[in-house]
C-alpha positions as CSV (number, residue, x, y, z in Angstrom):
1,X,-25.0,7.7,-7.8
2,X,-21.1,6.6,-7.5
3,X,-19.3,7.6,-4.8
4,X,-15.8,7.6,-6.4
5,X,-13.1,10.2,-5.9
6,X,-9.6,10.4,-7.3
7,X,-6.9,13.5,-6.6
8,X,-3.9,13.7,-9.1
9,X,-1.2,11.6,-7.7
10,X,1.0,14.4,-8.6
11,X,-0.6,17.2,-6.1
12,X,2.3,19.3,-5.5
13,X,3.3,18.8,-1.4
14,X,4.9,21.1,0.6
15,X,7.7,22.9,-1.4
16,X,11.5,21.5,-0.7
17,X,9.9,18.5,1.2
18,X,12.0,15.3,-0.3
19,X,9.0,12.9,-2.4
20,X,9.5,10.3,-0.2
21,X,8.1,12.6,2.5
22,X,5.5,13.9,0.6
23,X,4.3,10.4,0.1
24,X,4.4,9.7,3.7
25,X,2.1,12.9,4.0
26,X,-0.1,12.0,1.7
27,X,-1.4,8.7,3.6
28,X,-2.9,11.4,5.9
29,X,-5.8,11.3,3.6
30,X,-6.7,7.9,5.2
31,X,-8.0,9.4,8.1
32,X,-10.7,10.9,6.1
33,X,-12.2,7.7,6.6
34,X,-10.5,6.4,9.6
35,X,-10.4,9.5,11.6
36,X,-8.2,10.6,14.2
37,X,-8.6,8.3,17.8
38,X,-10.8,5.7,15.8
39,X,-11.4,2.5,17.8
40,X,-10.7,0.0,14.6
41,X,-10.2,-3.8,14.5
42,X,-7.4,-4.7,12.1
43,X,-7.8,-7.7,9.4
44,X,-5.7,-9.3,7.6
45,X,-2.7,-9.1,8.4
46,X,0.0,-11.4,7.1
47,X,1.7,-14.0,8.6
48,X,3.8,-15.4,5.6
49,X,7.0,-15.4,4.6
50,X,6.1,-12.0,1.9
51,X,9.0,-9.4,3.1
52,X,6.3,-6.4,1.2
53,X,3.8,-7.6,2.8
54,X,5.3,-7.5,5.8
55,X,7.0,-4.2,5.4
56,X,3.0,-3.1,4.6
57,X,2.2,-4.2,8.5
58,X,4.5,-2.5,9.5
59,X,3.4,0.4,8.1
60,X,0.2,0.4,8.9
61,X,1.0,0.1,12.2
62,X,3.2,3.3,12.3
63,X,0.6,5.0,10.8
64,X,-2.3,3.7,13.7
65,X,0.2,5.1,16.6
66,X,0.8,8.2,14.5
67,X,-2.9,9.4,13.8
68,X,-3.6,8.0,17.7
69,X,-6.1,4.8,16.4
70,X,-7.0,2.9,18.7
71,X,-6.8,-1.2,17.4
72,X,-9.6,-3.0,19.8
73,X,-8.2,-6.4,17.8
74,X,-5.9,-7.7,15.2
75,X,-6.8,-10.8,12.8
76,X,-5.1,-12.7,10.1
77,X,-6.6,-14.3,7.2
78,X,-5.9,-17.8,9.3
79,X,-7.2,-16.7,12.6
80,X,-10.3,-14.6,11.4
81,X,-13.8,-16.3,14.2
82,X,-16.3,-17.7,12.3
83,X,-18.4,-15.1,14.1
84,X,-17.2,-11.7,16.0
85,X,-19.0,-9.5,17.1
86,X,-18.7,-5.6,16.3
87,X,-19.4,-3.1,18.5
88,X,-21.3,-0.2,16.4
89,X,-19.1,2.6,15.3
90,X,-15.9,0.0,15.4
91,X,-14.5,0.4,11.8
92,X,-13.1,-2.7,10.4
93,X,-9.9,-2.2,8.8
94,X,-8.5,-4.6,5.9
95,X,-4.7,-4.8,5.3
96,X,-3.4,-3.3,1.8
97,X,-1.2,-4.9,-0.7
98,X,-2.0,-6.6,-3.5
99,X,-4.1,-9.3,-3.3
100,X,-7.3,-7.6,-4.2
101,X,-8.8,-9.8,-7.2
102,X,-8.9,-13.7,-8.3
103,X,-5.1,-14.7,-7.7
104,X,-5.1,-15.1,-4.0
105,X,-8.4,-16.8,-2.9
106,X,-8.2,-17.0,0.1
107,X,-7.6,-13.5,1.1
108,X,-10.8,-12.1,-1.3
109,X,-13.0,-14.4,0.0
110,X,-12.2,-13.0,3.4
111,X,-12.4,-9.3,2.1
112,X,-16.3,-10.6,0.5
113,X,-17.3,-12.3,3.6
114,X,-17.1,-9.0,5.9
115,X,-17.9,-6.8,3.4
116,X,-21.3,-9.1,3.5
117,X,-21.6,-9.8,7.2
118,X,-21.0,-6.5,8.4
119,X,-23.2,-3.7,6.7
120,X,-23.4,-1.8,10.1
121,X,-20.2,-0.8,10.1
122,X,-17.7,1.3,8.3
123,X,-15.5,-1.0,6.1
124,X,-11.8,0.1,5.0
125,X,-9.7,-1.8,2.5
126,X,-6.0,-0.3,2.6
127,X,-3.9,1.0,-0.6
128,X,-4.6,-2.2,-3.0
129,X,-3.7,-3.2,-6.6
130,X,-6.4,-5.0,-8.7
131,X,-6.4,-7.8,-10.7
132,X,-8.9,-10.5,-12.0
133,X,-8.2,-13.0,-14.6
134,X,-12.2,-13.6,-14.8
135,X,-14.4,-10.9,-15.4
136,X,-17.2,-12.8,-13.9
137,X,-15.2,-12.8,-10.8
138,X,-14.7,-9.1,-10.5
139,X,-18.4,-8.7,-11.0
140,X,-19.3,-11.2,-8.3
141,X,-16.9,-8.7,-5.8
142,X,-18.9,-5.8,-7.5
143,X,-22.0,-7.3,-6.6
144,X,-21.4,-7.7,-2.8
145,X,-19.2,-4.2,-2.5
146,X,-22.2,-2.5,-3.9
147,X,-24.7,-3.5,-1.6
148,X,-22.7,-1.9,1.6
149,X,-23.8,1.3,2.8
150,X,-20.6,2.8,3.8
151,X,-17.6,1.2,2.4
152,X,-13.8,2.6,1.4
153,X,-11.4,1.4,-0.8
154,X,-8.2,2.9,-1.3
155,X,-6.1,1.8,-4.7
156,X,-2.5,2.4,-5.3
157,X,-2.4,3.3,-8.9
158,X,-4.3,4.6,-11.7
159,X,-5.6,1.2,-14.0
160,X,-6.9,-0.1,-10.2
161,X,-8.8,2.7,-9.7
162,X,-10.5,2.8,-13.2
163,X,-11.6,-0.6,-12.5
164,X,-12.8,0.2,-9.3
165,X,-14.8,3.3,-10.9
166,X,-16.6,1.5,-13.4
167,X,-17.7,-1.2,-11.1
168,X,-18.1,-0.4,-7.4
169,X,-20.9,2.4,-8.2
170,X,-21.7,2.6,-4.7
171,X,-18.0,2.2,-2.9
172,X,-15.7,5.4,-2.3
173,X,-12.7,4.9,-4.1
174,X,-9.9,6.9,-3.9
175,X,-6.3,6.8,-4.8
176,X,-3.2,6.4,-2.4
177,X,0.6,5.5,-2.1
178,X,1.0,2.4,-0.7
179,X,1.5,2.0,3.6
180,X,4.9,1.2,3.3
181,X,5.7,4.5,3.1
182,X,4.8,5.5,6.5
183,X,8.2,4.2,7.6
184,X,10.1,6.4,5.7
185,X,13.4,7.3,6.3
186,X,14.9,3.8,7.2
187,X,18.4,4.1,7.9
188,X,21.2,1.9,6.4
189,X,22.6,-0.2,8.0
190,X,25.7,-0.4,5.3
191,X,28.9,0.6,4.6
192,X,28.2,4.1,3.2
193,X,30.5,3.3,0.8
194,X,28.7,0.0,-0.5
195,X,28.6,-0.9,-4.0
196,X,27.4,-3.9,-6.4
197,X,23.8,-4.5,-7.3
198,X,21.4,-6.6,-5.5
199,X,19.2,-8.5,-7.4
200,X,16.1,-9.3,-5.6
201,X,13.9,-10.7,-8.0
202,X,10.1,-12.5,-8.4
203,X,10.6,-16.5,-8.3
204,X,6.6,-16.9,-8.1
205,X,3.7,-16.8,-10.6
206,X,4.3,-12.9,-11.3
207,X,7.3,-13.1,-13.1
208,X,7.6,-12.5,-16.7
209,X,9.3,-12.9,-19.8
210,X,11.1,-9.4,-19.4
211,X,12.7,-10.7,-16.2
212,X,14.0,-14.2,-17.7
213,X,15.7,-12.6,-20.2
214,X,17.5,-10.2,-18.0
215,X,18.4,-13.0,-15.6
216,X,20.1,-14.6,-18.7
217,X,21.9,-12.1,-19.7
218,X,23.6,-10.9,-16.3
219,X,24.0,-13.9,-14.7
220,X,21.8,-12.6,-12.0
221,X,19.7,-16.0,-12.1
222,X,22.3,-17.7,-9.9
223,X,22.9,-15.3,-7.2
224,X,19.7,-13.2,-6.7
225,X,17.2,-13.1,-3.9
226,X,13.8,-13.1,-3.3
227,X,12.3,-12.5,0.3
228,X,12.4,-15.8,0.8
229,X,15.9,-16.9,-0.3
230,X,16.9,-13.9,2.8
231,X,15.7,-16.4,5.2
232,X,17.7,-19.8,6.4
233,X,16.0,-23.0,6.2
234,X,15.6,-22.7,9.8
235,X,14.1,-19.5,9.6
236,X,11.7,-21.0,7.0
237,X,10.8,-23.8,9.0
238,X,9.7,-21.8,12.0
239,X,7.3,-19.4,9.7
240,X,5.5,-22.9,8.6
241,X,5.3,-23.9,12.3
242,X,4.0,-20.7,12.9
243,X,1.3,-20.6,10.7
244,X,0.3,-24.1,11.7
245,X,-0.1,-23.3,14.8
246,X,-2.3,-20.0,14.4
247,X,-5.0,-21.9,13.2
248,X,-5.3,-23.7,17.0
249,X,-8.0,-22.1,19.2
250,X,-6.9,-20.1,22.2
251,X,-3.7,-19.2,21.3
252,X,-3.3,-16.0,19.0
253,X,-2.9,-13.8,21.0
254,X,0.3,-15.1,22.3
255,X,1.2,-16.1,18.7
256,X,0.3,-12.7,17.5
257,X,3.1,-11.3,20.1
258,X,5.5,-13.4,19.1
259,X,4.8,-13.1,15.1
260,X,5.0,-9.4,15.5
261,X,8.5,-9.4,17.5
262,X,9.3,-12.6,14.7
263,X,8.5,-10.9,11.6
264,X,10.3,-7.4,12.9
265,X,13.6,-9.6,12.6
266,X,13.1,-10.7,9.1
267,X,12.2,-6.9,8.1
268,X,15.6,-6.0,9.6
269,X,16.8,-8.9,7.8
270,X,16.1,-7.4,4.1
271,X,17.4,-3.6,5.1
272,X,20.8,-5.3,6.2
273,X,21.0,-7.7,3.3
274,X,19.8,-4.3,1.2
275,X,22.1,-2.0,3.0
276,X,25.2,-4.3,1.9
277,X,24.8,-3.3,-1.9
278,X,25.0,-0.1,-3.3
279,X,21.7,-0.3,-5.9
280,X,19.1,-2.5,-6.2
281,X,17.5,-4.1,-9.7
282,X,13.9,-5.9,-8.5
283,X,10.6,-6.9,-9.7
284,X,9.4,-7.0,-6.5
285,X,7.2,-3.9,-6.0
286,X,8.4,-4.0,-1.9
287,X,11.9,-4.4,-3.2
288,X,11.6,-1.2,-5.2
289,X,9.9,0.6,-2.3
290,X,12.2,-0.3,0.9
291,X,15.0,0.4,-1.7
292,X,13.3,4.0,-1.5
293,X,12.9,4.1,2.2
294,X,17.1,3.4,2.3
295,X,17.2,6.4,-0.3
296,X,18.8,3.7,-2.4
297,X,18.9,3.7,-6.5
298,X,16.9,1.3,-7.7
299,X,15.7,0.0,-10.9
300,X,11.7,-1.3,-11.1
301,X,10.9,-4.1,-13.8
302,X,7.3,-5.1,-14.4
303,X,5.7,-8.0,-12.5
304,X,3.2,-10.1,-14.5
305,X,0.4,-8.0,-14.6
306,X,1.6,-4.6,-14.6
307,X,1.5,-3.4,-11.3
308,X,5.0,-2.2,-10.8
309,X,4.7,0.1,-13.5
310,X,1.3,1.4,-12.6
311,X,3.0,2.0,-9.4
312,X,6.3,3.8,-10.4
313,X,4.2,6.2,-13.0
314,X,1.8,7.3,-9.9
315,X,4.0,7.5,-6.9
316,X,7.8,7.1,-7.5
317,X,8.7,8.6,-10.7
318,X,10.0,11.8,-8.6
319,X,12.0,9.9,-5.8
320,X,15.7,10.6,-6.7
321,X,17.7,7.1,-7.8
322,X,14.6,5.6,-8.9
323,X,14.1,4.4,-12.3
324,X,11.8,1.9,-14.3
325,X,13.7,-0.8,-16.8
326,X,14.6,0.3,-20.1
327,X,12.7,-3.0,-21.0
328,X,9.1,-1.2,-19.1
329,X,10.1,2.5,-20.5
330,X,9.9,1.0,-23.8
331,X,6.1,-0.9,-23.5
């Protein structure tokens, strides 16, 4: 028998309580399978120059001090021991985002290899999005998820979690906003009387054709931003080092301070380069969602593969100031 579980995305929260807050509520869920005063490890977190993923460590992290969870250690996907060992009833807790599937290796084969080594202990994978180019891929992942006794996965939209449900038959699935949201309200740093549009759009392998043609026709190829465009080339070069350096033995810890304090500053980076403009037009799913932390309007296009859209229709179609593209409205 499946253990998959899905609640409408929709559940009606507590009346007059803003959506934004209702979606902070709703990650409470989480602690269904990471209860209250858990001792968890932490895995995966990023150390890149991705401003969502980023923003998704920091929220995760607000929501471990808020439901008192104890983190006994933190690894990225650079730093991870060959071999660790797990004290029983220690959950291990993977990072959210959306590099559950075939397009970032490096970060699935990590997911695989504890789901694998570690069938003693409880297994949680954060709000993700799902995609696989292969088929045979996703079935190799559906192979390994199945065989653990008590693993979680929590998806962030509606076509992840039908994938989920017809392949992990033995993995509870369930359905939440992304962590992101546990932040919420972040305060702008602006003029409240800002105006002009920020573009802050995809310059990677998710763009699409949509997004070209709008760059054309505003002009917005020649002055928009993507996370990192925010950063100097100084900033830039000291991420690299950084990473470089947290694949030495001996010294994450110390690294791990520093990153945390590091990547804090490029967080408040974005909300002051977002809290100069008075709207914000982005494919970037984190652009769209710190953009509704601000309580900024925003308009959503469509990444490469869906996954903003599938994200807008099941979480932020009721935040005020937040709209999908004519161009996605219409598909």
């Amino acid at each position: 028998m499946g253990k998959t579980e899905i609640e409408s995305p929709h559940a009606a929260g507590r009346p007059g309580l803003h959506p934004m807050e209702q979606l902070k509520e709703r990650l409470a869920l989480i602690t269904r399978s990471i209860p209250k005063g858990s001792e968890i490890i932490y895995i995966d977190y990023p150390v890149h120059s991705n401003g969502g993923d980023i923003l998704i460590m920091k929220g995760t992290e607000a929501f471990f001090k808020a439901y008192g969870i104890r983190v006994r250690a933190r690894y990225s996907v650079l730093d991870f021991p060959d071999r660790l060992s797990v004290p029983t009833g220690c959950i291990l807790v993977l990072h959210g985002g959306g590099n559950f599937g075939d397009l970032y290796a490096k970060h699935q084969l990590l997911r695989e290899s504890i789901v694998e080594r570690y069938p003693g202990n409880r297994i949680v994978m954060l709000p993700q999005t799902i995609f696989y180019k292969s088929e045979l891929n996703f079935g190799r992942t559906a192979a390994i998820f199945n065989r653990h006794p008590d693993l979680h996965l929590y998806v962030r939209d509606t076509l992840s979690y039908e994938m989920a449900r017809k392949k992990f038959k033995n993995v509870k699935v369930q359905m939440s906003p992304d962590m992101a949201h546990q932040l919420y309200p972040i305060d702008s740093p602006g003029p409240a009387d800002a105006a002009g549009t920020l573009f802050f759009l995809r310059t990677d392998i998710e763009k699409t054709a949509e997004q070209e043609k709008l760059e054309a026709a505003s002009g917005a190829r020649t002055d928009s931003k993507d996370w990192t465009s925010l950063y100097t080339a100084a900033e830039r070069k000291a991420l690299v080092l950084m990473m470089k350096l947290y694949r030495l033995p001996g010294t994450q810890g110390l690294l791990r301070r520093i990153w945390y304090r590091y990547s804090q500053f490029l967080v408040d980076k974005a909300i002051r380069e977002f809290g100069n403009y008075g709207s914000i037009v982005t494919s970037r799913l984190h652009g769209h969602i710190l953009a509704c932390l601000m309580d900024k309007p925003s308009v959503l296009l469509d990444n490469s593969y869906g996954k903003n859209t599938s994200y807008y229709q099941a979480w932020t179609r009721d935040v005020p100031g937040a709209e999908l593209s004519a161009a996605e409205q219409a598909n």
